[in-house]
C-alpha positions in Angstrom: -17.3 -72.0 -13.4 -18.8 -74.6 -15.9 -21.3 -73.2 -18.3 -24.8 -73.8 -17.2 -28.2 -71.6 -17.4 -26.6 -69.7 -14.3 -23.3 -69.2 -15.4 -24.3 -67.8 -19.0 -23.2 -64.5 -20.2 -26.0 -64.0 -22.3 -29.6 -64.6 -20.9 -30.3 -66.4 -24.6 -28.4 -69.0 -23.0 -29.1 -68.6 -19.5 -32.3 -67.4 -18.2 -34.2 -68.1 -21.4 -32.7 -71.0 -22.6 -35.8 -73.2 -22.3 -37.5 -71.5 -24.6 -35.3 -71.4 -27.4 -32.8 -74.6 -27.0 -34.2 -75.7 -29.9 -32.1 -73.1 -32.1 -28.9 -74.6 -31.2 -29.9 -77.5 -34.3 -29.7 -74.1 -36.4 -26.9 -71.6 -35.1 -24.7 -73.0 -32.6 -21.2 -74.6 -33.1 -22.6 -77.8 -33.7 -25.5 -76.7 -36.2 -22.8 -75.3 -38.5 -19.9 -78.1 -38.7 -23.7 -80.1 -39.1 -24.6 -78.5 -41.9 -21.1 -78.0 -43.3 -20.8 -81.6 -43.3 -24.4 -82.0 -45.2 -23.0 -79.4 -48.0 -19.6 -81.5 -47.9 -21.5 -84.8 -48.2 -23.9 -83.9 -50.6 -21.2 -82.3 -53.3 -19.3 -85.7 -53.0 -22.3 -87.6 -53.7 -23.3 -85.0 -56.4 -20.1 -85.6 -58.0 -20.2 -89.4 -58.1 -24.0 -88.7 -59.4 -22.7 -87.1 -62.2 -20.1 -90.0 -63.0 -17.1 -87.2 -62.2 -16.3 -90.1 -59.3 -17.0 -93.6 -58.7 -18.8 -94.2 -55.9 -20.2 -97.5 -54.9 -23.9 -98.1 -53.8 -23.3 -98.9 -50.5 -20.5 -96.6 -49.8 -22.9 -93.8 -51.2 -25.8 -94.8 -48.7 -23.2 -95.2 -45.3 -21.5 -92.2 -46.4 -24.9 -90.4 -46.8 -25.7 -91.5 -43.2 -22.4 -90.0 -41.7 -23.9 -86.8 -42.3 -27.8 -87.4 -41.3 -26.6 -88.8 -38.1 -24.0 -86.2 -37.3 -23.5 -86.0 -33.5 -21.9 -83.8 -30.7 -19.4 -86.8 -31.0 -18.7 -86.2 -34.5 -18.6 -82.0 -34.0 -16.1 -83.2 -30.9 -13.8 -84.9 -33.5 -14.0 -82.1 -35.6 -12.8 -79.7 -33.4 -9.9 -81.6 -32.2 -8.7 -81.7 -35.9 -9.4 -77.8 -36.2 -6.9 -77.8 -33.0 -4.3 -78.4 -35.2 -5.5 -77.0 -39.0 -7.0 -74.0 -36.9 -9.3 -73.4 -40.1 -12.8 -74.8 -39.2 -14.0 -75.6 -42.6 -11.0 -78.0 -43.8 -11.0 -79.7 -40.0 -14.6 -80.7 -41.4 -13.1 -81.7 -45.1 -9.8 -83.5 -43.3 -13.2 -85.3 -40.6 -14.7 -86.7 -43.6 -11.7 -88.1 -45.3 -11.5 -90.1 -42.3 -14.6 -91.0 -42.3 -15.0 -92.0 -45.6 -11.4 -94.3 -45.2 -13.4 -96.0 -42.3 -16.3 -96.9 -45.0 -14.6 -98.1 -47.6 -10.5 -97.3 -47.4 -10.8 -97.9 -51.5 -12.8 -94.6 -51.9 -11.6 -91.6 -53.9 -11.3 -89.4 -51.1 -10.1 -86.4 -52.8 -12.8 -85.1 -54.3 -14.3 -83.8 -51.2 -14.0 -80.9 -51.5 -13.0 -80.7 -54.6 -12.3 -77.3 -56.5 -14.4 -75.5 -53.5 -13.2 -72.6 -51.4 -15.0 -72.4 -47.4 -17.0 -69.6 -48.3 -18.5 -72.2 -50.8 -19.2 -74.1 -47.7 -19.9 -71.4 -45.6 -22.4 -70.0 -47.6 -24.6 -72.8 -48.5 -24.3 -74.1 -45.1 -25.9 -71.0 -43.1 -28.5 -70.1 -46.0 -29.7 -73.7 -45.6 -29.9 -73.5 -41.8 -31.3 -70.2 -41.9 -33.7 -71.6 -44.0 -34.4 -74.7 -42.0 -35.0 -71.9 -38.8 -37.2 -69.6 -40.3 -39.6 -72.7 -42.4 -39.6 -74.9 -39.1 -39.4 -71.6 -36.2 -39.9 -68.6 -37.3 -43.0 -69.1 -39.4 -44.8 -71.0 -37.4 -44.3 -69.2 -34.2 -45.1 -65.9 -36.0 -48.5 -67.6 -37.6 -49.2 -69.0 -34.5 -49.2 -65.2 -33.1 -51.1 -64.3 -35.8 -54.2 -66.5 -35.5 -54.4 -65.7 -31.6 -54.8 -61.9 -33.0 -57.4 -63.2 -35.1 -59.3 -65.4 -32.3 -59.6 -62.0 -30.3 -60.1 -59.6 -33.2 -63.2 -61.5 -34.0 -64.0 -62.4 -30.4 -63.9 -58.6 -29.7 -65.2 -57.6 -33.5 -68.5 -56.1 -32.1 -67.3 -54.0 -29.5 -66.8 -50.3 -29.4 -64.3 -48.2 -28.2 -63.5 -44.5 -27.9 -60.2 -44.3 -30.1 -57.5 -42.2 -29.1 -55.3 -39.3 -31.8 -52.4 -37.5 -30.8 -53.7 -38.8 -27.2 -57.0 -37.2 -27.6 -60.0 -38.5 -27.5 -61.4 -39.5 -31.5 -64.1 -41.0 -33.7 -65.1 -44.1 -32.0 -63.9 -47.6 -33.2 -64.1 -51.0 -32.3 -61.7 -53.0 -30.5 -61.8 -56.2 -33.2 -61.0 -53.8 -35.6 -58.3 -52.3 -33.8 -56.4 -55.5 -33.6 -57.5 -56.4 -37.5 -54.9 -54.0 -38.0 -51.8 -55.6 -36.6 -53.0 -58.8 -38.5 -53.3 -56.8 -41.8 -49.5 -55.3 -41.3 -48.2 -58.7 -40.4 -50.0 -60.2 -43.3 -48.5 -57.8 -45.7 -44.9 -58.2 -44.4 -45.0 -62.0 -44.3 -45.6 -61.7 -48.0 -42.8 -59.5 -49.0 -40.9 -61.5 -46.5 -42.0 -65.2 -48.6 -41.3 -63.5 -51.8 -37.5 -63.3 -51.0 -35.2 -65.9 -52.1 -32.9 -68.1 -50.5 -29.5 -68.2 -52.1 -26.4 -69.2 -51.9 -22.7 -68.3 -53.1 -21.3 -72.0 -54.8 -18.2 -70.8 -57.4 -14.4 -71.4 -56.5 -12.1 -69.5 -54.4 -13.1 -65.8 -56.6 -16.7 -67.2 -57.9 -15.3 -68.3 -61.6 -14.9 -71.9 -60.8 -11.5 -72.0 -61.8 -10.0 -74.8 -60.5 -13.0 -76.9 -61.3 -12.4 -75.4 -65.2 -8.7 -76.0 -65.1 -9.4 -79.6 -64.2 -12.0 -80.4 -66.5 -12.7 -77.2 -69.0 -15.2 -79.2 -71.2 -17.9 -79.2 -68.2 -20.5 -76.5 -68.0 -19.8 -75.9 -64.1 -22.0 -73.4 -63.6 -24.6 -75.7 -64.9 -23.5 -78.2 -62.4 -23.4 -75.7 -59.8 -26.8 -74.5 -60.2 -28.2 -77.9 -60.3 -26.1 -79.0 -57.2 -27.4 -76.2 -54.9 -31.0 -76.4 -56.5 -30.7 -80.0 -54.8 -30.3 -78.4 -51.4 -33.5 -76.2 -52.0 -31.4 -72.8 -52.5 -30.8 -70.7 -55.2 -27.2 -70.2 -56.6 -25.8 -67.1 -57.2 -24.0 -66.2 -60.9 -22.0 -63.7 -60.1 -19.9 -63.2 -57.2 -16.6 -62.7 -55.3 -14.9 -65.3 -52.5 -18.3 -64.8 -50.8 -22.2 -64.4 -52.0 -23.3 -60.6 -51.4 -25.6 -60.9 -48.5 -28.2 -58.5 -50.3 -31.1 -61.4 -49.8 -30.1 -62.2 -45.9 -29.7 -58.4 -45.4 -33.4 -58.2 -46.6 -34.6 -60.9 -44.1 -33.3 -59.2 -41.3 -35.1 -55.5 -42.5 -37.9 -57.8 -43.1 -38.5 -59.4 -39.8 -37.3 -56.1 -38.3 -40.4 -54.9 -39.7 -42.6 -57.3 -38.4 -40.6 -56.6 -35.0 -41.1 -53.0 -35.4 -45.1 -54.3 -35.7 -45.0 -56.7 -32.9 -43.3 -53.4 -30.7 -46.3 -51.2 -32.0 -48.9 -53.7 -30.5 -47.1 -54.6 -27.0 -47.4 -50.4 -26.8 -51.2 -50.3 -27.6 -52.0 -53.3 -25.8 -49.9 -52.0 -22.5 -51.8 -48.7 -22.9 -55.0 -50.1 -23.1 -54.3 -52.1 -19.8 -53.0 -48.2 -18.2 -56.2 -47.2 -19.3 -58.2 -49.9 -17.3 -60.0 -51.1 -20.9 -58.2 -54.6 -19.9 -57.9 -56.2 -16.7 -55.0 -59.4 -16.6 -55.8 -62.8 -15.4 -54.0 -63.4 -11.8 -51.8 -66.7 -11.7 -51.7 -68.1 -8.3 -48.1 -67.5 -6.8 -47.0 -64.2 -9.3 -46.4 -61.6 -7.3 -46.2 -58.1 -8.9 -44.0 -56.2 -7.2 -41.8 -56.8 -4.1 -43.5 -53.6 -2.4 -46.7 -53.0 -3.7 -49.0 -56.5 -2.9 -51.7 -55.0 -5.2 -50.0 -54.6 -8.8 -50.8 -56.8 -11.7 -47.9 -55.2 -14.3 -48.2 -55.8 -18.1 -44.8 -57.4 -17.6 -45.4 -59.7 -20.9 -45.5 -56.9 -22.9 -42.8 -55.4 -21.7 -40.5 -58.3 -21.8 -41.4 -58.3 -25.6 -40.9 -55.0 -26.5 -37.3 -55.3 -24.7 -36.5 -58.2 -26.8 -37.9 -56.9 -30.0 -35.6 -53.9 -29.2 -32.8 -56.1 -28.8 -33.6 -57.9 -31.9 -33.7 -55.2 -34.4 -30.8 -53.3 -32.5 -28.7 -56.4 -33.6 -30.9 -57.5 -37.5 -30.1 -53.5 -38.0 -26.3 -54.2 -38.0 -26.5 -57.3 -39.7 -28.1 -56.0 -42.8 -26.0 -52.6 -43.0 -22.3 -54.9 -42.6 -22.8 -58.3 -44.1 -23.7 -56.8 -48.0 -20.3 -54.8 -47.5 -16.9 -56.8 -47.8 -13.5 -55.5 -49.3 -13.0 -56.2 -52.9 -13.5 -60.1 -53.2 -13.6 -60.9 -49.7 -12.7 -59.7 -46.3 -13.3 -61.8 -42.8 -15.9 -59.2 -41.3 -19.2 -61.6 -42.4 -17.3 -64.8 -40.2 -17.8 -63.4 -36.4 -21.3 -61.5 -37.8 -23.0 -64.8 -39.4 -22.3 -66.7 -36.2 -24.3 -64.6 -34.2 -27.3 -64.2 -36.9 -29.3 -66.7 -34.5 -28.6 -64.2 -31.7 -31.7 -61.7 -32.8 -33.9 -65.0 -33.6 -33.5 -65.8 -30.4 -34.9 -62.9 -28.8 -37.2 -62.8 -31.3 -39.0 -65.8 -30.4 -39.1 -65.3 -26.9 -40.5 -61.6 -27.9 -43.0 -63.4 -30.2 -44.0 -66.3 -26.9 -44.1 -63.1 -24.7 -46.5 -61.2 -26.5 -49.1 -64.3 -26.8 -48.5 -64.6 -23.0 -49.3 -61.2 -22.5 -52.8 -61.5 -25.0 -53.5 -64.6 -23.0 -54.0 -62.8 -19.6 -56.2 -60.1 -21.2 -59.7 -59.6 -19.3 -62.2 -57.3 -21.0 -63.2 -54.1 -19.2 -66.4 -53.6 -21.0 -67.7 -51.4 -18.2 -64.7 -48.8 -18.1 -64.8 -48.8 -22.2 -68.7 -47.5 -22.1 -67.7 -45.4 -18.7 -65.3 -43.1 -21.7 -67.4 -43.2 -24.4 -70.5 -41.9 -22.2 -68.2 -39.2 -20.9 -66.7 -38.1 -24.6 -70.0 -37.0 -26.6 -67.7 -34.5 -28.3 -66.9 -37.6 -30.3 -70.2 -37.5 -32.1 -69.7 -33.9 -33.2 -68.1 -35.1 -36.5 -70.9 -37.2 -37.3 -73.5 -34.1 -36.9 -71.2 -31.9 -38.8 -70.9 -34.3 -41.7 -74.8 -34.6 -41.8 -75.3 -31.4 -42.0 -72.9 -30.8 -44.7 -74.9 -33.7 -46.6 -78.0 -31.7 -45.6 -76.6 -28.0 -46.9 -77.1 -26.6 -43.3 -74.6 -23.2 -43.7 -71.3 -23.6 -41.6 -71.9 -26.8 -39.7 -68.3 -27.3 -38.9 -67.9 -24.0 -37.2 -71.1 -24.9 -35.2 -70.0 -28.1 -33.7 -66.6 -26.7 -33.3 -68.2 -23.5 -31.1 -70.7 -26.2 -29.4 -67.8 -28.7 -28.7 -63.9 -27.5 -28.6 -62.1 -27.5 -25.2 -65.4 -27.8 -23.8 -65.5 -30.5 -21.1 -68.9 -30.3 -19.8 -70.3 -31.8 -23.1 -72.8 -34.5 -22.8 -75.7 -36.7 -24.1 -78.2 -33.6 -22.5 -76.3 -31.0 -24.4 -75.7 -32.6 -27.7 -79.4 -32.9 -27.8 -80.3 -29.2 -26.8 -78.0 -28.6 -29.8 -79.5 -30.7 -32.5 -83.0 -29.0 -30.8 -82.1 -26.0 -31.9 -81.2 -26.7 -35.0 -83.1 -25.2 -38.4 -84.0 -28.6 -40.0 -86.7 -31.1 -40.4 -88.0 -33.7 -37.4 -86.6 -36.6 -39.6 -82.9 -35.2 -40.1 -83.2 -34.1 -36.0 -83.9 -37.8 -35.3 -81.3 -39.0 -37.5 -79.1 -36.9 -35.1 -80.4 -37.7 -32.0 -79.6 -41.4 -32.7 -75.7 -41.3 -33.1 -74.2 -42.3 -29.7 -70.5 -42.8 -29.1 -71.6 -46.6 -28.9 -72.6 -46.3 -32.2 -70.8 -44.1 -34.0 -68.0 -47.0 -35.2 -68.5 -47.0 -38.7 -68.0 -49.7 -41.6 
């Protein structure tokens, strides 16, 4: 069968391939020969830039076009050359000596590539598409998630809630606040994750730039180099083997696995608090729920996400534990694992798309949130107690805890009989007597 959305393997290419297509311009076949060709292109014009070459104007400009309007075509032709090199990268140098022939057949075509190694190729090529994914995808889709947590954290900022420890009932809090947190985690790991570099591996076939020395010892390549691979927004790296270490993508992929981990905490709470009736989920016309029961509405979004997420950091986990390990100055274990790095994007986004979907449909249950704060007074108990410390009133703690522990028949009636009986002023009794569970939500 020919490969469509039905015949796909994986469902990143099958079921859910409209909603992240657009990846394939960052991780599939084509996105690497793509960007291989930019890094190619670019050192050539580099070179000539630096008077190492001569390069006409024009030839520069057509050449420089070649790769901005790279095309399947052009990937196409590639891989029919790669039929007979069977070595990906120097198809792509042996496609662009063509090319370059076709431009201007005077051209010194033998400095592309010059003095490079593929991982010199490799590794500019997928830093600068990971980079393009996660400045033009990633971060936007993840922000976008972000201010929708906001929009309900301060839609919801003034409403309370009984909270919930070790499954127990707990000092009341407000729902706004509840979801403040998830914003504040995500905040705090989007910074670490902005702080960390993007960097690239550009030395020779060992990292010395020995051939590039050999040929021309009086140039300060690893000037060159840095100012080369500054050019393509990335960072080079001074000391290295065949291949750059992989320490900075290995902390990307613990980093978003973080904010994963975060995204999986919230599709948990947010599922639970739909079990617990304190959301109700908008009903699209057509859905049906389940193929038995006519009447369920299931948190399905959330559970689509946290499936994904799972999938996700399963795969990021592996990434960043093999990728910073290689044999002496290089081994061929990174090749199969950096083509599938846009494998755990993938179900990232669709985690990240599932989890707005799922905050879309929610319907406040204000009703059934007051229903279990009216029946947990015991709740207030720590507010009395703390008062009464402040007040000096011998053994408060021990009191409330007598009044309140395992006791399930504890109410508004009862709380008051308490503070009633209770050897203090009228002024501190009314203080008492106005904490409510409703209230009781602190700063």
């Amino acid at each position: 069968m020919e490969l469509n959305n039905l015949t796909a393997i994986s469902p990143i290419d099958g079921r859910y391939r409209r909603q992240v297509a657009q990846l394939d311009e960052y991780f599939s076949e084509y996105a690497l020969m793509k960007y291989r060709v930019k890094v190619e292109v670019e050192y050539f014009i580099f070179l000539a830039d630096k008077k190492i070459l001569k390069l006409p104007a024009k030839t520069k400009q057509l050449f420089y076009a070649l790769s901005e309007n790279f095309s399947l075509a052009d990937a196409e032709q590639i891989k029919q050359i790669e039929a007979t090199t069977n070595h990906d990268v120097k198809a792509v140098e042996y496609f662009l000596k063509q090319e370059l022939q076709k431009i201007d057949p005077s051209a010194e075509k033998e400095w592309i590539h010059f003095g490079l190694t593929s991982q010199d190729i490799n590794n500019t090529a997928i830093p600068l598409s990971w980079k393009d994914c996660l400045e033009q995808e990633y971060l936007p889709a993840i922000i976008n998630l972000q201010k929708h947590l906001k929009h309900l954290a301060s839609q919801w900022k003034d409403i309370p809630m009984l909270a919930h420890t070790h499954g127990q009932p707990a000092s009341p809090t407000r729902l706004g606040k509840e979801i403040m947190v998830f914003i504040e985690r995500l905040d705090n790991q989007l910074k670490l994750l902005s702080a960390i570099p993007y960097v690239a591996k550009f030395g020779g076939a060992t990292g010395n730039f020995n051939a590039h020395h050999i040929a021309f010892p009086k140039k300060n390549w690893k000037k060159l180099g840095d100012e080369f691979v500054s050019r393509l927004g990335l960072q080079r790296l001074q000391h290295t083997t065949q291949i750059e270490h992989y320490d900075c993508f290995a902390a990307y992929f613990d980093g978003i696995k973080r904010i994963n981990t975060i995204l999986l905490d919230c599709c948990r709470d947010m599922w639970t608090y739909i079990s617990m009736e304190y959301f109700r989920q908008k009903i699209k016309a057509g859905e049906v729920g389940s193929s038995a029961m006519p009447h369920k509405v299931n948190p399905i979004d959330f559970e689509n996400a946290e499936g994904n997420l799972g999938m996700a950091n399963a795969l990021f986990e592996h990434f960043a534990a093999k990728l910073p390990v290689s044999r002496l100055q290089r081994d061929l274990t990174d090749s199969t694992v950096l083509r599938n790095i846009g494998v755990p994007v993938a179900h990232t986004l669709i985690a990240i798309r599932s989890v707005e979907k799922g905050l879309i449909k929610l319907l406040l249950n204000e009703k059934k949130l007051n229903e279990d704060l009216e029946k947990n007074w015991a709740v207030v108990a720590e507010a009395i107690q703390t008062i009464l410390r402040r007040e000096k009133y011998p053994n408060p703690y021990e009191a409330l805890k007598a009044l309140t522990r395992g006791n399930a028949t504890i109410n508004k009636k009862l709380i008051h009989k308490f503070i009633d009986g209770l050897n203090v002023n009228a002024t501190i009794k009314k203080e008492l007597k106005a904490i409510t569970p409703q209230n009781y939500t602190g700063e």
